[in-house]
C-alpha positions as CSV (number, residue, x, y, z in Angstrom):
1,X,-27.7,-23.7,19.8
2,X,-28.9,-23.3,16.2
3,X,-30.1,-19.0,17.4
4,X,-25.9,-18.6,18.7
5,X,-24.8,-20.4,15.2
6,X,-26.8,-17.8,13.1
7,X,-25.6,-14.9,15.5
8,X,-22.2,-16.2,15.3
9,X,-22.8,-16.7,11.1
10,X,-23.8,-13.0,11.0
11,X,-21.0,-11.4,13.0
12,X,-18.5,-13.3,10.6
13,X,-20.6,-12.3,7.5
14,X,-19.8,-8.7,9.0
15,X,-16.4,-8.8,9.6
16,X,-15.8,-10.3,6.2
17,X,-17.6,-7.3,4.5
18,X,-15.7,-5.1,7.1
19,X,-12.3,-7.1,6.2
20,X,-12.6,-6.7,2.4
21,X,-13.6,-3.1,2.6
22,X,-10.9,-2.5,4.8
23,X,-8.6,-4.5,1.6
24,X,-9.9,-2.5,-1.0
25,X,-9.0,0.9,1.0
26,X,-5.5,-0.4,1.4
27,X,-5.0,-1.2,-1.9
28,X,-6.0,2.0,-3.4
29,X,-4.0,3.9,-0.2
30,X,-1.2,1.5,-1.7
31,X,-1.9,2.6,-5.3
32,X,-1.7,6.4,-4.5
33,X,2.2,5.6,-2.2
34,X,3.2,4.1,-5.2
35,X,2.1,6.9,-7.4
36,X,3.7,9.6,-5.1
37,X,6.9,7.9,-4.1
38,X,7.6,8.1,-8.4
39,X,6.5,11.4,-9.0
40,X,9.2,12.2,-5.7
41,X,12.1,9.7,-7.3
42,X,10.9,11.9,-10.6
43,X,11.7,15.1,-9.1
44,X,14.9,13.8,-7.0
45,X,16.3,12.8,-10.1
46,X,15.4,15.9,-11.9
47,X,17.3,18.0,-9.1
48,X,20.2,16.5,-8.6
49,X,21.0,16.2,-12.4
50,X,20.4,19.4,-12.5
51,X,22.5,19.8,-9.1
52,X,25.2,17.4,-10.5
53,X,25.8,19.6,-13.5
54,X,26.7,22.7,-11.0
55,X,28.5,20.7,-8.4
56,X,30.4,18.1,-10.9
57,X,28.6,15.1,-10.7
58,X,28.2,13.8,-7.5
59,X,25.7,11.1,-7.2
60,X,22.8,11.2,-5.6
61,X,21.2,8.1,-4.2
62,X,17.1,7.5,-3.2
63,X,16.3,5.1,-0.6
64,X,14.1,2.5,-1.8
65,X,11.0,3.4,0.8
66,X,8.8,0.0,0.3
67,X,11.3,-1.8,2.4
68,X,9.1,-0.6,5.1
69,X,5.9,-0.9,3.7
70,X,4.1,-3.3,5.6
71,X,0.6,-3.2,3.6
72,X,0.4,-6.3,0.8
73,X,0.2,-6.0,-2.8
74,X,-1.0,-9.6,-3.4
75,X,-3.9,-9.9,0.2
76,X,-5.4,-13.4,0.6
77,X,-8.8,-13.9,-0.4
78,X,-11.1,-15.4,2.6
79,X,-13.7,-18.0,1.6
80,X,-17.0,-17.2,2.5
81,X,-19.2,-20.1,4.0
């Protein structure tokens, strides 16, 4: 019983590291949407003021693209034993 607890201890020990690796990568893929979804609200902008001026004024609207995201900004720390 006590050798399947410490197998069992060890697999969970793995996953954990596994899990939080896993967090950290999502968090930095997260960090780099973020950054690219501006830089393409940036440019959007840029063009269709510049589009508006030539075409008199029509707006231009960007759909907000985190209403799909499903990764989280704020993950759940797991306790370790």
């Amino acid at each position: 019983m006590e050798r399947l607890n410490s197998e069992l201890y060890l697999q969970n020990c793995y996953i954990m590291k596994e899990n939080e690796r896993l967090r950290r990568k999502a968090q930095l893929l997260n960090q780099e949407n973020q950054a690219l979804l501006s830089e393409l609200k940036q440019k959007l902008s840029k063009s269709s003021k510049s589009s508006n001026d030539s075409n008199g004024g029509d707006d231009t609207t960007i759909p907000d693209l985190n209403l799909c995201s499903s990764s989280s900004t704020n993950p759940t720390k797991t306790s370790k034993p």
